[in-house]
C-alpha positions in Angstrom: 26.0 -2.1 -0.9 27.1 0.6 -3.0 24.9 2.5 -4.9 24.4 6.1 -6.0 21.4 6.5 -3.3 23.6 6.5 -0.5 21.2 7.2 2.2 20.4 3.6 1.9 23.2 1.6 1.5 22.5 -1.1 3.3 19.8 -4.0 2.7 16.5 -3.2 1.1 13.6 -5.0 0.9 11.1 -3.9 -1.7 7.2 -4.5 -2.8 6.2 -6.2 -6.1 3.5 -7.6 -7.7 0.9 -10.0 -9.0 1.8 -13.3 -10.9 3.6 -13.2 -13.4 5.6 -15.7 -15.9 6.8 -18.7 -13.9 10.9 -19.7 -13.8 12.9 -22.4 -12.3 10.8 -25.4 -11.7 8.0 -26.4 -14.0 4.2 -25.2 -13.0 1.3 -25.8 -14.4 0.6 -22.0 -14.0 2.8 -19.8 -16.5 1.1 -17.3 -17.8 1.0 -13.9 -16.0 -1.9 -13.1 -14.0 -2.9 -10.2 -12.0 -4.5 -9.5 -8.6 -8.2 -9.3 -10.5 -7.2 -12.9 -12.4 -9.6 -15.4 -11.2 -11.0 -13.5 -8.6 -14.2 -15.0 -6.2 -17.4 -13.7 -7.4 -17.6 -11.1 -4.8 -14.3 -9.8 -5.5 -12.4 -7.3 -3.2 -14.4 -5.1 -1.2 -13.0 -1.6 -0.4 -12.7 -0.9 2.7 -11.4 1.6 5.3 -10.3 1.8 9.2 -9.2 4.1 11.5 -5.8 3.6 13.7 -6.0 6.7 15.8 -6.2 10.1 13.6 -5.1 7.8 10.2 -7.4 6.7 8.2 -6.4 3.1 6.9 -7.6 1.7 2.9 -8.0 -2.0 2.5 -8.9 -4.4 0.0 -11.9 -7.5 1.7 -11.5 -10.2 -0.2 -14.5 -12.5 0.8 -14.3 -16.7 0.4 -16.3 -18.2 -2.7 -20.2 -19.5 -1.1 -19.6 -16.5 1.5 -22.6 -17.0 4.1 -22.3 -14.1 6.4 -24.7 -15.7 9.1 -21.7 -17.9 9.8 -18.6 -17.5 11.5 -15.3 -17.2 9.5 -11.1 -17.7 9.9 -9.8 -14.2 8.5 -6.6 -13.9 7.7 -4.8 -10.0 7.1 -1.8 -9.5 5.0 1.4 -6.3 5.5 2.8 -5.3 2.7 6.6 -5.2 2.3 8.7 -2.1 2.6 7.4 0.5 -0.4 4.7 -1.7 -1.4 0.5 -1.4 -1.8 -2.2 -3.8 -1.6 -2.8 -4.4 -5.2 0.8 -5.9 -5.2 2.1 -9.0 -3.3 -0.1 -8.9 -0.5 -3.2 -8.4 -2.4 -2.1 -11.6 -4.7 -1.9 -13.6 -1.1 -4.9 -12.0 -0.1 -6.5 -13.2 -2.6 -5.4 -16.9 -3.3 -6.2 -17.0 0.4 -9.8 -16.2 0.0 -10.3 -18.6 -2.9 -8.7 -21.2 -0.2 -12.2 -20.4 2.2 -10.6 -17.2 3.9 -11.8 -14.3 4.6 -8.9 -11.8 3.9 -7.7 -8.4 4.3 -4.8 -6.9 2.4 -4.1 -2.9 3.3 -2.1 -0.3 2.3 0.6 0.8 5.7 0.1 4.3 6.6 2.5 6.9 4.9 1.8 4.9 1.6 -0.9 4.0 -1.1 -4.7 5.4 -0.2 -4.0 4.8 3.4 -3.3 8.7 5.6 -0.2 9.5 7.1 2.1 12.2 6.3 5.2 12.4 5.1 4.1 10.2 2.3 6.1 6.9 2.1 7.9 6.9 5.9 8.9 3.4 6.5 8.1 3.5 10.5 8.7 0.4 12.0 6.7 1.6 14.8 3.7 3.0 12.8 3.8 -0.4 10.9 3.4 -2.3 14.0 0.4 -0.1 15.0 -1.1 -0.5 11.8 -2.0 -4.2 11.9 -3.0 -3.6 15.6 -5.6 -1.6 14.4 -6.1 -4.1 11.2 -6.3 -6.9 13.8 -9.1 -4.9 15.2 -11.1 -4.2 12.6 -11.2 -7.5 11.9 -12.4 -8.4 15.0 -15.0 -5.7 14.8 -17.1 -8.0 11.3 -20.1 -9.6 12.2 -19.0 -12.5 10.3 -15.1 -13.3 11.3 -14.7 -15.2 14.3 -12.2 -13.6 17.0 -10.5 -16.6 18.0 -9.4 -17.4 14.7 -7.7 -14.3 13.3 -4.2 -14.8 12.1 -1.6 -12.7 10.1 0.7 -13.2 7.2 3.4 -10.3 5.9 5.5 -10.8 2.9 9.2 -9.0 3.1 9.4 -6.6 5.9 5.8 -6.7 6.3 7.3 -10.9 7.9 9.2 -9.2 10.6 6.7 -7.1 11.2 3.9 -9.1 12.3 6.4 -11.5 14.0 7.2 -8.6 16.0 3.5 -7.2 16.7 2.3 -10.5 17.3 4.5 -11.1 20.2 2.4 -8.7 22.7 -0.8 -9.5 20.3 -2.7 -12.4 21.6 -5.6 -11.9 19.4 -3.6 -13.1 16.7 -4.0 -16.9 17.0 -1.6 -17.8 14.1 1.1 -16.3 12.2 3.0 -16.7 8.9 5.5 -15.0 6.6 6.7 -15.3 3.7 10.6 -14.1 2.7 10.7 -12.1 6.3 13.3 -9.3 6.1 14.0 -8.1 9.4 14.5 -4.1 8.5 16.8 -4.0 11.7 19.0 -6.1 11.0 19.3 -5.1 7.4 20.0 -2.1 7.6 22.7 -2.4 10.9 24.0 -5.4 8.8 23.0 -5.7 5.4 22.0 -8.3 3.0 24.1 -8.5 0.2 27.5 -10.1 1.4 29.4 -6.7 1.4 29.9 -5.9 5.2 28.4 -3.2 7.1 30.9 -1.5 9.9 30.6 0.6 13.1 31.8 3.0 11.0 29.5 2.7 8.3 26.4 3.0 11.0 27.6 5.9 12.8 28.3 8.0 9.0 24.2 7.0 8.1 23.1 8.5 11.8 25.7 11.6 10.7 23.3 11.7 7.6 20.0 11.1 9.3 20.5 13.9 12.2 21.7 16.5 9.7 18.2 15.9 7.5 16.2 15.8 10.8 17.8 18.9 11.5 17.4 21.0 8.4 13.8 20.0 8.8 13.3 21.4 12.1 14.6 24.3 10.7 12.0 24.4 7.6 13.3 22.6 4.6 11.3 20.4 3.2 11.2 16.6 3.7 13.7 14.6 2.0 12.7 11.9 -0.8 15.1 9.6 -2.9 14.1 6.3 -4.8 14.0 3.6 -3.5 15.2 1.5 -6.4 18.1 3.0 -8.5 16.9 2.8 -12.1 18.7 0.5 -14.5 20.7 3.2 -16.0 22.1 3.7 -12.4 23.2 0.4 -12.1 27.1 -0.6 -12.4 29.2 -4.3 -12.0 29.0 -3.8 -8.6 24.7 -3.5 -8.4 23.8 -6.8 -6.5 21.9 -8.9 -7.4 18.7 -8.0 -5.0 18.4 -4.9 -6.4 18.1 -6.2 -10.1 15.8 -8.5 -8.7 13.7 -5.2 -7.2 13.7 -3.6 -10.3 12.7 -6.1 -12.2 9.3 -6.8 -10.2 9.1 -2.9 -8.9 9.8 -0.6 -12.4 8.5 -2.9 -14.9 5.0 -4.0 -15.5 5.2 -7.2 -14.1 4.6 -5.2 -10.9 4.3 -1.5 -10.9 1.8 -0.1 -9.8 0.9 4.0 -9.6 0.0 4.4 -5.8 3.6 2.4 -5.1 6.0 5.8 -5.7 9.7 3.7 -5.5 10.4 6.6 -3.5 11.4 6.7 1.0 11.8 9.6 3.2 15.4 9.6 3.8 15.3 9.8 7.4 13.4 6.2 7.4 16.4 4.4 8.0 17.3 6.2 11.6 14.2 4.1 12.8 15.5 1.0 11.2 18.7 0.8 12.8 17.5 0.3 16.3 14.3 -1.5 15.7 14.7 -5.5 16.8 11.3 -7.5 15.8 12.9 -11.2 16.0 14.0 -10.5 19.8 11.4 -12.0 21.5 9.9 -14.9 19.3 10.0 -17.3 22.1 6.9 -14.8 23.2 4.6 -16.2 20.0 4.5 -19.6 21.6 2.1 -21.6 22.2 1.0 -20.1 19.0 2.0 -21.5 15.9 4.7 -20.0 13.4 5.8 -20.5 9.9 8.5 -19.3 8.0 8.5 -19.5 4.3 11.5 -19.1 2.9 13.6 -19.0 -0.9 16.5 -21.5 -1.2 18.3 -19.1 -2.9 17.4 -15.6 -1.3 19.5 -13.2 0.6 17.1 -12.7 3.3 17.2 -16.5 4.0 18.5 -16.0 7.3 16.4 -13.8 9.0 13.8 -16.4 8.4 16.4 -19.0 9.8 17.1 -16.2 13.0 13.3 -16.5 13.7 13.0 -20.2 13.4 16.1 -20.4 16.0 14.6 -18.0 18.2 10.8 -19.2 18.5 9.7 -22.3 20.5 7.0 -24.7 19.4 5.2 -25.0 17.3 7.2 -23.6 14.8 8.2 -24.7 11.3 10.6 -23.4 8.8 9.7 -24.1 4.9 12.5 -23.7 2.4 11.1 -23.8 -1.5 13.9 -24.9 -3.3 15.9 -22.7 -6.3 13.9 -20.0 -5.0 15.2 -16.2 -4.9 13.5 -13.6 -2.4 11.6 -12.0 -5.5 10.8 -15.2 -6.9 8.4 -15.9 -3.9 6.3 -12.3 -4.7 4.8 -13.5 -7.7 5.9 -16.6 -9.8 3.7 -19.2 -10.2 6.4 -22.1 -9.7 7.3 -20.9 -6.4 4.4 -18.8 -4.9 2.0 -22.4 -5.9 4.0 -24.6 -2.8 4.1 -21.5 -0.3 0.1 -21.5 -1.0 -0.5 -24.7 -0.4 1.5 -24.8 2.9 -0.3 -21.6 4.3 -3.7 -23.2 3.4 -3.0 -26.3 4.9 -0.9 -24.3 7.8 -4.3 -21.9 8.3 -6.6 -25.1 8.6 -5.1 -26.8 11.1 -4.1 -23.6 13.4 -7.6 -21.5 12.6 -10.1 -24.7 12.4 -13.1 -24.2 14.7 
C-alpha cells in the first residue's frame, strides 16, 4: 500500500458510523439514520469503569420493557481501530438492545472519553484488557446474568475479542463482524500489493528511531490515519476510499474520533497473533460475519479454519468491508443472524 503516510503502509482497518443510505441489494431501510434514530425509550445510559488506573466511558443501551428485577443476556461491543462508540459499535449496540439485549458499546482506552495517554495508541494489548474489564463490569449489574455475557467487535475490534475470549471463560458467546486481524495486516497487508521481509524490518527501522527520540524528550508522534482525498493518487486502493468515505464525511464522522495514530502503534501490531488459538473458544460458540466482497475476507476465513465447533462463517453477499459498518442492505441480514445467533447461545 503506498501512500504518503508511510508509517502505515500496510493494511488498515478503520471506524465509521451510523446508517446511512443503503447500496447493492434492495432494503426496505434507505434512508440514513443515526445512532439516536429509533432508539428504546430509555436510550443510552452513560456510563463509566475502571481497568486498573484508566478510567473507561461507555454507552448502556437498555432492551425496550426493561424490568431490572429480572435477569438479562448482555452483550458488549469493541470498536474498530480509530473508532468511538457513537460510531459502528454504538449502531450494533443499539439494534442489539431493540432485539431484548442489554448492551454495552465503549470507547478503547487511548481514544474517545475513555483515559489513557498517548491519545489514540492502538495497543493490541491494552485493547485486550479493555474488554476484560468491560466483561467485568458487566458482570458487576444487578440485572445481567453472568452466564450469559457474550461479545461482539466490528473490524479490529473482531480479532480482538476472538483473541481475549480465548483465555476468557466468562464470555459464553462471541461474534464479529468484518474481523481484521491487525497482525496479520500489518506483517502482510490487505490490499493485494505484497508486503516483504524487507518491507517489515524498514517499518521496525522507523518505529525504534521514534521510540528513541522519545526517550530522549521529543514529543509523541501523530499522523492521520486516513490520507485525505487530495492525498490520494491511481494507485490509492480501494479500502482506503472506502475509509474516507465513512470516516471524513458526515455519513460517519464524528469529533471524539481524531483520524489520527501514534506512529509507533504499528511496532505492537507486527508481532501481535489473536487468531492463533481459536481452537481454545470451543465449546463455545463462534460466528464470523463476513463481506463477499471485502479485503479482510480472509481473516474471517483464517478464524473459521482455525476454531472447532460450534462455529459458523456467514458471508453477506456483494458486500464490501465498509458496507457492513453502516448500510442498511447489508448491516439488516448480519442483525438478524446475531439476534437469532445470541438467542440460541445466551437463552436461559
Amino acid at each position: 500500500m503506498n501512500m504518503k503516510h508511510h508509517w502505515l503502509n500496510m493494511g488498515m482497518c478503520l471506524s465509521l458510523s451510523v446508517i446511512a443510505q443503503g447500496a447493492g441489494a434492495a432494503s426496505a431501510q434507505t434512508s440514513p439514520l443515526t445512532v439516536a434514530d429509533g432508539a428504546n425509550t430509555t436510550g443510552a445510559q452513560k456510563v463509566s469503569f475502571q481497568n486498573g488506573a484508566i478510567r473507561m466511558a461507555g454507552h448502556l443501551y437498555l432492551p425496550p420493557g426493561f424490568d431490572p428485577s429480572r435477569p438479562h443476556a448482555a452483550i458488549l461491543v469493541a470498536h474498530p481501530w480509530g473508532g468511538v462508540k457513537e460510531q459502528t459499535a454504538g449502531l450494533y449496540a443499539q439494534q442489539l438492545a431493540l432485539r431484548g439485549f442489554v448492551t454495552l458499546a465503549y470507547d478503547a482506552s487511548h481514544y474517545g472519553e475513555s483515559g489513557g495517554e498517548p491519545r489514540d495508541l492502538e495497543d493490541p494489548a491494552q485493547r485486550v484488557q479493555d474488554i476484560r474489564s468491560a466483561v467485568g463490569y458487566l458482570n458487576s449489574l444487578p440485572y445481567v446474568d453472568a452466564r450469559r455475557i457474550a461479545t461482539l467487535g466490528i473490524c479490529a475490534g473482531g480479532g480482538y475479542v476472538l483473541h481475549e475470549a480465548q483465555t476468557d471463560p466468562r464470555v459464553r458467546a462471541v461474534a464479529t463482524v468484518v474481523a481484521y486481524d491487525i497482525g496479520g495486516a500489518t506483517r502482510e497487508g490487505i490490499d493485494g500489493a505484497p508486503v516483504t521481509a524487507a518491507d517489515r524490518q524498514a517499518l521496525l527501522a522507523r518505529v525504534s528511531e521514534q521510540l528513541n527520540k522519545e526517550a530522549a524528550g521529543a514529543p509523541v508522534r501523530v499522523e492521520p490515519l486516513v490520507p485525505s482525498r487530495a492525498e490520494w493518487t491511481a494507485s490509492t486502493p480501494a479500502f482506503l476510499r472506502e475509509a474516507y468515505d465513512y470516516y471524513q464525511t458526515p455519513r460517519g464522522a464524528h469529533p471524539h474520533a481524531r483520524n489520527r495514530y501514534v506512529v509507533t502503534s504499528p511496532g505492537l501490531h507486527i508481532g501481535y497473533y489473536p487468531l492463533a488459538h481459536m481452537e481454545a473458544l470451543s465449546p463455545r460458540p463462534v460466528l464470523l460475519i463476513a463481506g463477499e466482497k471485502a479485503e479482510t475476507l480472509r481473516f474471517s476465513q483464517e478464524a473459521y479454519a482455525r476454531a472447532q465447533q460450534p462455529k459458523e462463517l456467514l458471508v453477506i453477499p456483494g458486500a464490501s468491508h465498509f458496507d457492513l459498518y453502516d448500510k442498511p442492505a447489508f448491516v439488516g441480514p448480519s442483525l438478524d443472524k446475531l439476534t437469532a445467533f445470541f438467542q440460541q447461545h445466551l437463552a436461559p
